[in-house]
C-alpha positions as CSV (number, residue, x, y, z in Angstrom):
1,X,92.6,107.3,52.0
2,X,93.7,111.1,52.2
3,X,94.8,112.0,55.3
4,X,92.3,114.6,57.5
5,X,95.2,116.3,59.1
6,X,98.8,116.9,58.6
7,X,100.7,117.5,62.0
8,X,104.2,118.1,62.3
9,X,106.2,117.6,65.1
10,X,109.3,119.0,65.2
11,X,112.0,117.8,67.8
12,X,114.8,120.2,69.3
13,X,118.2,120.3,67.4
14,X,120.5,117.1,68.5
15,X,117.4,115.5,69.9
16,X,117.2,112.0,68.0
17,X,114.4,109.8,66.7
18,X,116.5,106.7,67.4
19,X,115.5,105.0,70.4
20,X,119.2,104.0,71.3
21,X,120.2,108.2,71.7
22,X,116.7,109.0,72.1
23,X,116.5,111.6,75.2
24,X,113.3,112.7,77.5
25,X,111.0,115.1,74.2
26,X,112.3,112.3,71.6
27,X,110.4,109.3,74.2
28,X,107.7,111.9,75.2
29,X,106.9,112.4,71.6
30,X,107.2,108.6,70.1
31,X,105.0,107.7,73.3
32,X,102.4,110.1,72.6
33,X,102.5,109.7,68.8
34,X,102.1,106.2,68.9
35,X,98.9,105.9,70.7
36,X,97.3,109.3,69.2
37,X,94.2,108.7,66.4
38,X,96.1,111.4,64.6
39,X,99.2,108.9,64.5
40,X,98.3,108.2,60.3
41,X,98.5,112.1,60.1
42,X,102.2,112.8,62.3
43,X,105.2,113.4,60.6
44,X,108.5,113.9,63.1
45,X,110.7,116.3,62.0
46,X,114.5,115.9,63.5
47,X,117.9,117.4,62.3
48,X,118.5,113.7,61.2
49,X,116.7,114.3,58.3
50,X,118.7,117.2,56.8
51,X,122.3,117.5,55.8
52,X,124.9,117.6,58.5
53,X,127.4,120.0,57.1
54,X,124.7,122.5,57.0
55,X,123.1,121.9,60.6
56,X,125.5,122.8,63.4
57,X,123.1,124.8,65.4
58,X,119.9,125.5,66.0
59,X,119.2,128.8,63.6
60,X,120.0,126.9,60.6
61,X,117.8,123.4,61.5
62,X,114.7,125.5,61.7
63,X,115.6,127.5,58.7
64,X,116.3,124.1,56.8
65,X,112.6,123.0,57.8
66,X,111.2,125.8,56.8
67,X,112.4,126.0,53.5
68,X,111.8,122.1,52.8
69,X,108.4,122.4,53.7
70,X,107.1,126.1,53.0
71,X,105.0,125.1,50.1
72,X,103.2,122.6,51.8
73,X,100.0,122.8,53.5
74,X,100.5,122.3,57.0
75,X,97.8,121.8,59.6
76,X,98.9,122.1,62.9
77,X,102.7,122.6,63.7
78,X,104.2,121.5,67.2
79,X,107.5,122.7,68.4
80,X,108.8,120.9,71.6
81,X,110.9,122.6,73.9
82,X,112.3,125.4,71.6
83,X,110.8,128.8,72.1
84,X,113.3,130.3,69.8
85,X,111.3,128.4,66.8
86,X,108.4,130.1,66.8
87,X,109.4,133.5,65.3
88,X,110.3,131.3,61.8
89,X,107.4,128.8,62.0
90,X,105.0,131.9,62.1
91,X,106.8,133.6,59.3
92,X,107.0,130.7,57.2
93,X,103.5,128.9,58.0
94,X,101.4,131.8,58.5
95,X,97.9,129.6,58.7
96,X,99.2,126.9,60.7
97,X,98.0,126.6,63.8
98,X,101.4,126.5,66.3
99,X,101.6,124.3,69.5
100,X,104.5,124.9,71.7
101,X,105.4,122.6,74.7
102,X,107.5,123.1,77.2
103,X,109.5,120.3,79.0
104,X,111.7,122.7,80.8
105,X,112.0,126.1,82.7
106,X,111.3,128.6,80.1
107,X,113.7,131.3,82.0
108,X,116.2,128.9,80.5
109,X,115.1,128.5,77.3
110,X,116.6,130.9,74.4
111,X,112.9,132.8,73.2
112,X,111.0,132.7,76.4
113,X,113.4,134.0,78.7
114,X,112.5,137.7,79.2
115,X,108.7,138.6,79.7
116,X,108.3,140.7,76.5
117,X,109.5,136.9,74.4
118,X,106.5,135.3,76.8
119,X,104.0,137.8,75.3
120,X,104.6,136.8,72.1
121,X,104.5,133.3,72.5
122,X,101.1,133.9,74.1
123,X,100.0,136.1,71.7
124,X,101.5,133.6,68.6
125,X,100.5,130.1,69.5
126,X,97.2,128.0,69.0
127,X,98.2,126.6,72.3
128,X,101.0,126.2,74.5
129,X,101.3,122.9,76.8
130,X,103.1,122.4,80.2
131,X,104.7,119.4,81.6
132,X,103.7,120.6,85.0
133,X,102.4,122.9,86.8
134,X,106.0,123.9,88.1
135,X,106.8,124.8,84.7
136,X,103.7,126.8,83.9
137,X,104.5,128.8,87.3
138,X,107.8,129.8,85.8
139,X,106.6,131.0,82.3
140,X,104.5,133.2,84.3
141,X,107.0,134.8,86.3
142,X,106.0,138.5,86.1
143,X,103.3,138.4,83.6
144,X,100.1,140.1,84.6
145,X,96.8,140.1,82.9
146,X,97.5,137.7,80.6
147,X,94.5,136.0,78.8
148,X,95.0,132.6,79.8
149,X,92.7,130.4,76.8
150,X,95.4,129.1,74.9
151,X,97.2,127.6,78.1
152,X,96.9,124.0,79.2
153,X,99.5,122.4,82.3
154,X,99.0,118.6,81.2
155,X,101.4,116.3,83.6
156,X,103.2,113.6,81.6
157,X,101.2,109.9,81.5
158,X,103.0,106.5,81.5
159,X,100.8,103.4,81.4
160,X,100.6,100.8,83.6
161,X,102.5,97.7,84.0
162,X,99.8,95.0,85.1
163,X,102.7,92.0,84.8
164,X,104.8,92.8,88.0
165,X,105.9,89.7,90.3
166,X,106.5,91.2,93.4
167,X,108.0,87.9,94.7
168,X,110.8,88.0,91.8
169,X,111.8,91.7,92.5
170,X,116.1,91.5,92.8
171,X,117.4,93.9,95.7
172,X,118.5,96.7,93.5
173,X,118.7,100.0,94.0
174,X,118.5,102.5,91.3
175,X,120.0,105.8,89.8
176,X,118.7,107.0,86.7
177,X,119.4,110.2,85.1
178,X,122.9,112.4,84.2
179,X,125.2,111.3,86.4
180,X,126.6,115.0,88.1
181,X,125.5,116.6,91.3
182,X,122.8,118.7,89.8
183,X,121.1,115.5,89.6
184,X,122.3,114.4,93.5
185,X,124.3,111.5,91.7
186,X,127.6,112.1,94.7
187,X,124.6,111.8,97.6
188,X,124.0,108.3,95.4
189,X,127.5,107.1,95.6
190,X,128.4,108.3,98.9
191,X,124.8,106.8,100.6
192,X,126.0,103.5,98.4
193,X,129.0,103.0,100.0
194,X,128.1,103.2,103.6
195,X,124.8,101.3,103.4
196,X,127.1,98.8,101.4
197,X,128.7,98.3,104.8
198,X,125.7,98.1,106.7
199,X,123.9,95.5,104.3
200,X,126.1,93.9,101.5
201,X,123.1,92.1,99.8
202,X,121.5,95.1,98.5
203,X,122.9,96.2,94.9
204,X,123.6,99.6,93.6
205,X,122.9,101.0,89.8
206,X,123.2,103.5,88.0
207,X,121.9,104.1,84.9
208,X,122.7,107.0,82.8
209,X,125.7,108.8,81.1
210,X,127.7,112.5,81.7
211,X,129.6,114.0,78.5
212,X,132.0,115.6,81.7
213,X,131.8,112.9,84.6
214,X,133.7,114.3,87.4
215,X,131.9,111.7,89.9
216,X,133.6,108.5,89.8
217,X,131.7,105.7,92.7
218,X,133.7,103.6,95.1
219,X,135.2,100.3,93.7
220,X,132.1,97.7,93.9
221,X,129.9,100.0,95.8
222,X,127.6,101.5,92.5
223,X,127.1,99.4,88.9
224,X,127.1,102.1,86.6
225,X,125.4,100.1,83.0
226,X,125.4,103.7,81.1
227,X,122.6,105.1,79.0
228,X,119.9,102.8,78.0
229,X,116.9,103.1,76.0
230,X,113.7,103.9,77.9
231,X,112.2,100.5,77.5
232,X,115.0,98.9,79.2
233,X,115.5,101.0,82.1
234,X,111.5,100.4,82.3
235,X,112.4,96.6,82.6
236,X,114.8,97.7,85.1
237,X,112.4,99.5,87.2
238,X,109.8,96.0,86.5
239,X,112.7,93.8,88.1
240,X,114.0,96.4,91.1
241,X,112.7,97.3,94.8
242,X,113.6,100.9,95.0
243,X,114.3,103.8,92.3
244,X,116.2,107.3,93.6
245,X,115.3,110.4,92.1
246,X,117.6,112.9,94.3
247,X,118.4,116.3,91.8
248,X,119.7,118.5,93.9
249,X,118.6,121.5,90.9
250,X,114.7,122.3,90.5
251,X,113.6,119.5,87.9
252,X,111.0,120.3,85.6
253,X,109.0,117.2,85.9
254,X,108.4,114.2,87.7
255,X,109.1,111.3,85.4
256,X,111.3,109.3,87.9
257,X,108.6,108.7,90.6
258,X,105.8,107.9,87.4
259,X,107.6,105.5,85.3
260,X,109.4,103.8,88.7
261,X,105.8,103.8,90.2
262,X,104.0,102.3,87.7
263,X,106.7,99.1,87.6
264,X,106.0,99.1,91.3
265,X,109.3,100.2,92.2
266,X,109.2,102.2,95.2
267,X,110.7,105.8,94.2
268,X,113.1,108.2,96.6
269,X,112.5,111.8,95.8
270,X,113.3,115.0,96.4
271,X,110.7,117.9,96.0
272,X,112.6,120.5,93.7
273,X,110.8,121.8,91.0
274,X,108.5,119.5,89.4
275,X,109.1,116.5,91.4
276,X,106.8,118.1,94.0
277,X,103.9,116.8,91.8
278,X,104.8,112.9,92.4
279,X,104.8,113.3,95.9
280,X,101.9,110.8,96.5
281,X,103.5,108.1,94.5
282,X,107.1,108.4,96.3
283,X,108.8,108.8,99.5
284,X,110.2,112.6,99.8
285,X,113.7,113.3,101.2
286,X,113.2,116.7,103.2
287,X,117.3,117.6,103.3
288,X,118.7,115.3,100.7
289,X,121.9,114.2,102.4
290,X,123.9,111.5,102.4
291,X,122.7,110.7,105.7
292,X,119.1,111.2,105.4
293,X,119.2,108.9,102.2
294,X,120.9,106.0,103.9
295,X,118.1,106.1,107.0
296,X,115.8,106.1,104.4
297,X,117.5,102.5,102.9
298,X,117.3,101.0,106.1
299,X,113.5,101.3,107.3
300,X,112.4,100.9,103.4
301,X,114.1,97.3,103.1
302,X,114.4,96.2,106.2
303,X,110.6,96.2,106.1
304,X,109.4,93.7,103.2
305,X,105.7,93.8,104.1
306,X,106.2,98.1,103.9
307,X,107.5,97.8,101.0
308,X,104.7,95.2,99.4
309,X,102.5,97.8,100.9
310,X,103.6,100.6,99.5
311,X,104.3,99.3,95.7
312,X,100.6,98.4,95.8
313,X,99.5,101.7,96.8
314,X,101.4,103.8,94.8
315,X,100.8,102.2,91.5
316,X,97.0,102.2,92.7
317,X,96.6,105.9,92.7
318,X,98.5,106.9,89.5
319,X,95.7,109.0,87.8
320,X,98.6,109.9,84.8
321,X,98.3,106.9,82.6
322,X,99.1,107.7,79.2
323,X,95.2,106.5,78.4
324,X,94.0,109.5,80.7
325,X,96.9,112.3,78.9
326,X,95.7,111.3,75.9
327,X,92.3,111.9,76.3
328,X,93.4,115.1,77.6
Protein backbone atom coordinates (compact mmCIF):
# COMPACT_ATOMS: atom_id res chain seq x y z
CA UNK A 1 0.00 0.00 0.00
CA UNK A 2 1.58 3.41 -1.07
CA UNK A 3 2.07 5.56 1.64
CA UNK A 4 -0.46 8.91 1.68
CA UNK A 5 2.19 11.03 3.34
CA UNK A 6 5.86 11.27 3.67
CA UNK A 7 6.93 13.15 6.91
CA UNK A 8 10.27 13.71 7.98
CA UNK A 9 11.35 14.36 11.21
CA UNK A 10 14.52 15.56 11.67
CA UNK A 11 16.25 15.56 15.21
CA UNK A 12 18.93 18.22 16.37
CA UNK A 13 22.61 17.31 15.72
CA UNK A 14 24.02 14.87 18.61
CA UNK A 15 20.45 14.11 19.54
CA UNK A 16 20.22 10.17 19.23
CA UNK A 17 17.48 7.73 18.18
CA UNK A 18 18.82 5.16 20.73
CA UNK A 19 16.77 4.96 23.70
CA UNK A 20 19.95 4.31 25.92
CA UNK A 21 21.47 8.26 24.86
CA UNK A 22 18.15 9.29 23.91
CA UNK A 23 17.61 12.93 25.47
CA UNK A 24 14.23 15.14 26.07
CA UNK A 25 13.26 15.93 21.58
CA UNK A 26 14.62 12.21 20.82
CA UNK A 27 11.72 10.69 23.75
CA UNK A 28 9.30 13.60 22.68
CA UNK A 29 9.51 12.53 19.11
CA UNK A 30 9.61 8.44 19.45
CA UNK A 31 6.52 9.06 21.93
CA UNK A 32 4.58 11.05 19.62
CA UNK A 33 5.60 9.00 16.46
CA UNK A 34 4.60 5.94 17.86
CA UNK A 35 1.10 6.58 18.67
CA UNK A 36 0.51 9.08 15.41
CA UNK A 37 -1.85 7.40 12.38
CA UNK A 38 0.82 9.00 10.29
CA UNK A 39 3.43 6.56 12.12
CA UNK A 40 3.48 4.16 8.53
CA UNK A 41 4.38 7.58 6.77
CA UNK A 42 7.47 9.01 9.53
CA UNK A 43 10.87 8.70 8.72
CA UNK A 44 13.42 10.05 11.65
CA UNK A 45 16.23 11.73 10.38
CA UNK A 46 19.39 11.84 13.00
CA UNK A 47 23.16 12.48 12.34
CA UNK A 48 23.47 8.68 13.08
CA UNK A 49 22.54 7.99 9.79
CA UNK A 50 25.35 9.96 7.96
CA UNK A 51 29.07 9.62 8.01
CA UNK A 52 30.85 10.77 11.10
CA UNK A 53 34.02 12.18 9.64
CA UNK A 54 31.79 14.53 7.78
CA UNK A 55 29.33 15.61 10.64
CA UNK A 56 31.05 17.52 13.43
CA UNK A 57 28.60 20.36 13.63
CA UNK A 58 25.49 21.38 12.88
CA UNK A 59 25.98 23.32 9.24
CA UNK A 60 27.19 20.29 7.69
CA UNK A 61 24.27 17.54 9.21
CA UNK A 62 21.65 19.63 7.62
CA UNK A 63 23.60 20.15 4.46
CA UNK A 64 24.15 16.23 4.46
CA UNK A 65 20.16 15.83 4.66
CA UNK A 66 19.52 17.94 2.26
CA UNK A 67 21.57 16.70 -0.39
CA UNK A 68 20.48 12.90 0.46
CA UNK A 69 17.11 13.65 0.11
CA UNK A 70 16.73 16.74 -2.44
CA UNK A 71 15.24 14.63 -5.15
CA UNK A 72 12.67 13.30 -3.18
CA UNK A 73 9.28 14.30 -2.76
CA UNK A 74 8.76 15.33 0.64
CA UNK A 75 5.39 16.09 2.29
CA UNK A 76 5.74 17.83 5.34
CA UNK A 77 9.19 18.41 6.98
CA UNK A 78 9.51 18.90 10.88
CA UNK A 79 12.62 20.38 12.42
CA UNK A 80 12.79 20.06 16.27
CA UNK A 81 14.40 22.49 18.18
CA UNK A 82 16.87 23.98 15.47
CA UNK A 83 15.77 27.30 14.12
CA UNK A 84 19.00 27.53 12.25
CA UNK A 85 17.62 24.63 9.82
CA UNK A 86 15.04 26.26 8.28
CA UNK A 87 16.99 28.68 5.87
CA UNK A 88 18.37 25.15 4.06
CA UNK A 89 15.09 23.07 4.39
CA UNK A 90 13.34 26.03 2.47
CA UNK A 91 16.02 26.23 -0.09
CA UNK A 92 16.24 22.75 -0.66
CA UNK A 93 12.44 21.63 -0.31
CA UNK A 94 10.75 24.49 -1.71
CA UNK A 95 7.02 22.73 -1.62
CA UNK A 96 7.29 21.07 1.54
CA UNK A 97 5.32 22.23 4.04
CA UNK A 98 7.96 23.08 7.21
CA UNK A 99 6.99 22.55 10.96
CA UNK A 100 9.29 23.93 13.48
CA UNK A 101 8.95 23.06 17.29
CA UNK A 102 10.45 24.54 19.85
CA UNK A 103 11.47 22.71 23.16
CA UNK A 104 13.48 25.53 24.40
CA UNK A 105 13.82 29.45 24.75
CA UNK A 106 14.25 30.60 21.30
CA UNK A 107 16.48 33.75 22.56
CA UNK A 108 18.86 30.86 23.00
CA UNK A 109 18.52 29.09 19.98
CA UNK A 110 21.15 30.00 16.96
CA UNK A 111 18.20 31.27 14.07
CA UNK A 112 15.58 32.73 16.34
CA UNK A 113 17.53 34.81 18.53
CA UNK A 114 17.07 38.29 17.14
CA UNK A 115 13.54 39.51 16.10
CA UNK A 116 14.28 40.04 12.44
CA UNK A 117 15.31 35.66 12.43
CA UNK A 118 11.64 35.38 14.31
CA UNK A 119 9.96 37.12 11.24
CA UNK A 120 11.24 34.78 9.10
CA UNK A 121 10.47 31.84 10.80
CA UNK A 122 6.89 33.19 10.83
CA UNK A 123 6.86 34.13 7.60
CA UNK A 124 8.59 30.53 6.32
CA UNK A 125 6.83 27.82 8.27
CA UNK A 126 3.47 25.83 7.74
CA UNK A 127 3.38 25.92 11.41
CA UNK A 128 5.46 26.41 14.39
CA UNK A 129 4.63 24.41 17.72
CA UNK A 130 5.36 25.37 21.46
CA UNK A 131 6.03 23.27 24.34
CA UNK A 132 4.46 25.85 26.52
CA UNK A 133 3.12 28.76 26.72
CA UNK A 134 6.37 30.05 28.46
CA UNK A 135 8.15 29.32 25.39
CA UNK A 136 5.73 30.92 23.07
CA UNK A 137 5.95 34.22 25.39
CA UNK A 138 9.66 34.27 24.65
CA UNK A 139 9.63 33.85 20.78
CA UNK A 140 7.43 36.86 20.99
CA UNK A 141 9.57 39.07 22.82
CA UNK A 142 9.33 42.37 20.91
CA UNK A 143 7.37 41.21 17.95
CA UNK A 144 4.36 43.36 17.21
CA UNK A 145 1.63 42.75 14.78
CA UNK A 146 2.39 39.54 13.96
CA UNK A 147 -0.25 37.37 12.09
CA UNK A 148 -0.58 34.69 14.51
CA UNK A 149 -2.34 31.54 12.14
CA UNK A 150 0.47 29.45 11.78
CA UNK A 151 1.16 29.37 15.79
CA UNK A 152 0.03 26.65 18.06
CA UNK A 153 1.39 26.46 22.12
CA UNK A 154 0.56 22.59 22.59
CA UNK A 155 1.93 21.39 26.31
CA UNK A 156 3.65 18.08 26.15
CA UNK A 157 1.21 14.77 27.00
CA UNK A 158 2.35 11.68 28.93
CA UNK A 159 -0.19 8.91 29.46
CA UNK A 160 -1.44 7.56 32.35
CA UNK A 161 -0.23 4.82 34.44
CA UNK A 162 -3.49 2.98 35.77
CA UNK A 163 -1.15 0.03 37.53
CA UNK A 164 0.13 2.03 40.63
CA UNK A 165 0.16 0.27 44.21
CA UNK A 166 0.19 2.91 46.47
CA UNK A 167 0.69 0.46 49.35
CA UNK A 168 4.19 -0.80 47.65
CA UNK A 169 5.47 2.71 47.07
CA UNK A 170 9.51 2.50 48.63
CA UNK A 171 10.42 5.84 50.62
CA UNK A 172 12.48 7.39 47.92
CA UNK A 173 13.10 10.56 47.05
CA UNK A 174 13.96 11.63 43.61
CA UNK A 175 16.33 13.95 41.42
CA UNK A 176 16.10 13.68 37.90
CA UNK A 177 17.74 15.84 35.44
CA UNK A 178 21.65 17.33 34.80
CA UNK A 179 23.03 17.18 37.87
CA UNK A 180 24.60 21.20 38.31
CA UNK A 181 22.99 24.07 40.06
CA UNK A 182 21.13 25.44 37.03
CA UNK A 183 19.07 22.51 37.77
CA UNK A 184 18.99 23.16 41.84
CA UNK A 185 20.86 19.73 42.09
CA UNK A 186 23.40 21.47 45.44
CA UNK A 187 19.78 22.55 47.16
CA UNK A 188 19.18 18.46 46.54
CA UNK A 189 22.27 17.26 48.17
CA UNK A 190 22.49 19.78 50.79
CA UNK A 191 18.39 19.28 51.81
CA UNK A 192 19.55 15.37 51.59
CA UNK A 193 21.96 15.47 54.06
CA UNK A 194 20.16 17.26 56.84
CA UNK A 195 16.81 15.60 56.45
CA UNK A 196 19.03 12.39 56.45
CA UNK A 197 19.58 13.34 60.09
CA UNK A 198 16.25 14.09 60.85
CA UNK A 199 14.71 10.81 59.37
CA UNK A 200 17.21 8.03 58.21
CA UNK A 201 14.56 5.82 56.62
CA UNK A 202 13.84 8.03 53.75
CA UNK A 203 16.24 7.41 50.56
CA UNK A 204 17.85 9.88 48.36
CA UNK A 205 18.31 9.52 44.24
CA UNK A 206 19.46 10.95 41.77
CA UNK A 207 19.10 10.19 38.52
CA UNK A 208 20.90 11.81 35.73
CA UNK A 209 24.50 12.64 34.48
CA UNK A 210 26.81 16.14 34.02
CA UNK A 211 29.69 16.00 31.26
CA UNK A 212 31.49 18.72 34.08
CA UNK A 213 30.08 17.56 37.65
CA UNK A 214 31.38 19.97 40.09
CA UNK A 215 28.59 18.85 42.73
CA UNK A 216 29.80 15.83 44.40
CA UNK A 217 26.77 14.66 47.50
CA UNK A 218 27.75 13.71 50.98
CA UNK A 219 28.95 10.05 51.62
CA UNK A 220 25.50 7.98 51.89
CA UNK A 221 23.35 10.89 52.00
CA UNK A 222 22.18 10.90 47.82
CA UNK A 223 22.32 7.50 45.37
CA UNK A 224 23.31 8.89 42.31
CA UNK A 225 22.24 5.60 39.49
CA UNK A 226 23.35 8.04 36.34
CA UNK A 227 21.41 8.48 33.14
CA UNK A 228 18.73 6.16 32.44
CA UNK A 229 16.49 5.65 29.65
CA UNK A 230 13.08 7.29 30.03
CA UNK A 231 11.15 4.11 30.61
CA UNK A 232 13.16 3.32 33.57
CA UNK A 233 13.18 6.41 35.38
CA UNK A 234 9.22 6.14 34.59
CA UNK A 235 9.43 2.80 36.73
CA UNK A 236 11.27 4.80 39.09
CA UNK A 237 8.75 7.47 39.45
CA UNK A 238 5.89 4.07 39.51
CA UNK A 239 7.87 2.67 42.65
CA UNK A 240 8.81 6.30 44.60
CA UNK A 241 6.69 8.73 47.02
CA UNK A 242 8.14 11.99 46.05
CA UNK A 243 10.00 13.45 42.72
CA UNK A 244 12.00 17.13 43.03
CA UNK A 245 12.03 19.32 40.21
CA UNK A 246 14.06 22.35 41.81
CA UNK A 247 16.05 24.32 38.51
CA UNK A 248 17.17 27.16 39.78
CA UNK A 249 17.33 28.64 35.66
CA UNK A 250 13.82 29.32 33.76
CA UNK A 251 12.95 25.67 32.33
CA UNK A 252 11.17 25.50 29.32
CA UNK A 253 8.68 22.98 30.21
CA UNK A 254 7.16 21.07 32.81
CA UNK A 255 8.01 17.40 32.18
CA UNK A 256 9.08 16.58 35.83
CA UNK A 257 5.74 17.35 37.60
CA UNK A 258 3.73 15.36 34.24
CA UNK A 259 5.66 12.20 33.96
CA UNK A 260 6.13 12.10 38.18
CA UNK A 261 2.35 12.89 38.36
CA UNK A 262 1.03 10.52 36.23
CA UNK A 263 3.18 7.51 38.28
CA UNK A 264 1.47 9.10 41.29
CA UNK A 265 4.63 10.33 42.67
CA UNK A 266 4.14 13.47 44.33
CA UNK A 267 6.38 16.21 42.54
CA UNK A 268 8.45 19.27 44.31
CA UNK A 269 8.67 22.23 41.98
CA UNK A 270 9.78 25.37 41.47
CA UNK A 271 7.89 27.86 39.16
CA UNK A 272 10.71 29.16 36.68
CA UNK A 273 9.85 29.24 33.30
CA UNK A 274 7.71 26.56 32.11
CA UNK A 275 7.32 24.67 35.31
CA UNK A 276 4.72 27.34 36.17
CA UNK A 277 2.35 25.35 33.94
CA UNK A 278 2.33 22.03 36.29
CA UNK A 279 1.53 23.97 39.15
CA UNK A 280 -1.79 22.08 39.79
CA UNK A 281 -0.13 18.73 39.65
CA UNK A 282 2.80 19.59 42.20
CA UNK A 283 3.71 21.30 45.31
CA UNK A 284 5.55 24.78 44.48
CA UNK A 285 8.72 25.91 46.46
CA UNK A 286 8.32 29.86 46.60
CA UNK A 287 12.33 30.56 47.59
CA UNK A 288 13.92 27.26 46.67
CA UNK A 289 16.35 26.86 49.50
CA UNK A 290 17.86 24.41 51.23
CA UNK A 291 15.77 25.13 54.03
CA UNK A 292 12.43 25.64 52.51
CA UNK A 293 13.01 22.15 50.66
CA UNK A 294 13.71 20.24 53.86
CA UNK A 295 10.25 21.72 55.68
CA UNK A 296 8.69 20.73 52.71
CA UNK A 297 10.12 16.72 53.38
CA UNK A 298 8.91 16.83 56.69
CA UNK A 299 5.03 17.78 56.47
CA UNK A 300 4.88 15.72 52.99
CA UNK A 301 5.99 12.26 54.65
CA UNK A 302 5.29 12.67 57.84
CA UNK A 303 1.67 12.75 56.64
CA UNK A 304 0.91 9.33 54.78
CA UNK A 305 -2.83 9.89 54.46
CA UNK A 306 -1.68 13.66 52.68
CA UNK A 307 0.25 12.09 50.66
CA UNK A 308 -2.37 9.21 49.50
CA UNK A 309 -4.48 12.31 49.08
CA UNK A 310 -2.61 14.06 47.03
CA UNK A 311 -1.19 11.27 44.48
CA UNK A 312 -4.91 10.65 43.86
CA UNK A 313 -5.68 14.09 43.09
CA UNK A 314 -3.00 15.06 41.00
CA UNK A 315 -2.93 12.24 38.65
CA UNK A 316 -6.91 12.91 38.54
CA UNK A 317 -6.69 16.21 36.92
CA UNK A 318 -3.86 15.68 34.40
CA UNK A 319 -5.81 16.91 31.17
CA UNK A 320 -2.06 16.34 29.08
CA UNK A 321 -2.33 12.63 28.35
CA UNK A 322 -0.55 11.89 25.31
CA UNK A 323 -4.33 10.55 23.89
CA UNK A 324 -5.53 14.33 24.36
CA UNK A 325 -1.90 15.98 22.51
CA UNK A 326 -2.43 13.85 19.91
CA UNK A 327 -5.64 14.65 19.12
CA UNK A 328 -4.44 18.11 19.22
Amino acid sequence: MKSKKKIYIILPYKESINPHFAGAVSIYVKDTSNYSKYKRDIKIISSEMFDKIKIFRNKNYILNFCNKYKDTEIDIIEIHNRPEYLTYIRKYFPSAKINLFFHNDPLTLRGSENIKERKYILSNTNKIIFLSNWIQQMFFQGLKNVNLNNVVSLPVGIDKEKNVNLNKKEKNILFVGKLNKAKGYHIFCNTALKFNKYDPSWKFIAIGNEARKEIFPSKNSVTEVGYLKNSEVLDFYKISEIAIGNSVWNEPLGRIAIESSSRKCLPIITDRGGLAESKKIAYVLKKNTTNELFEYLVKITKNNKLRKKNKIYFIKIIILTLKNYLKN
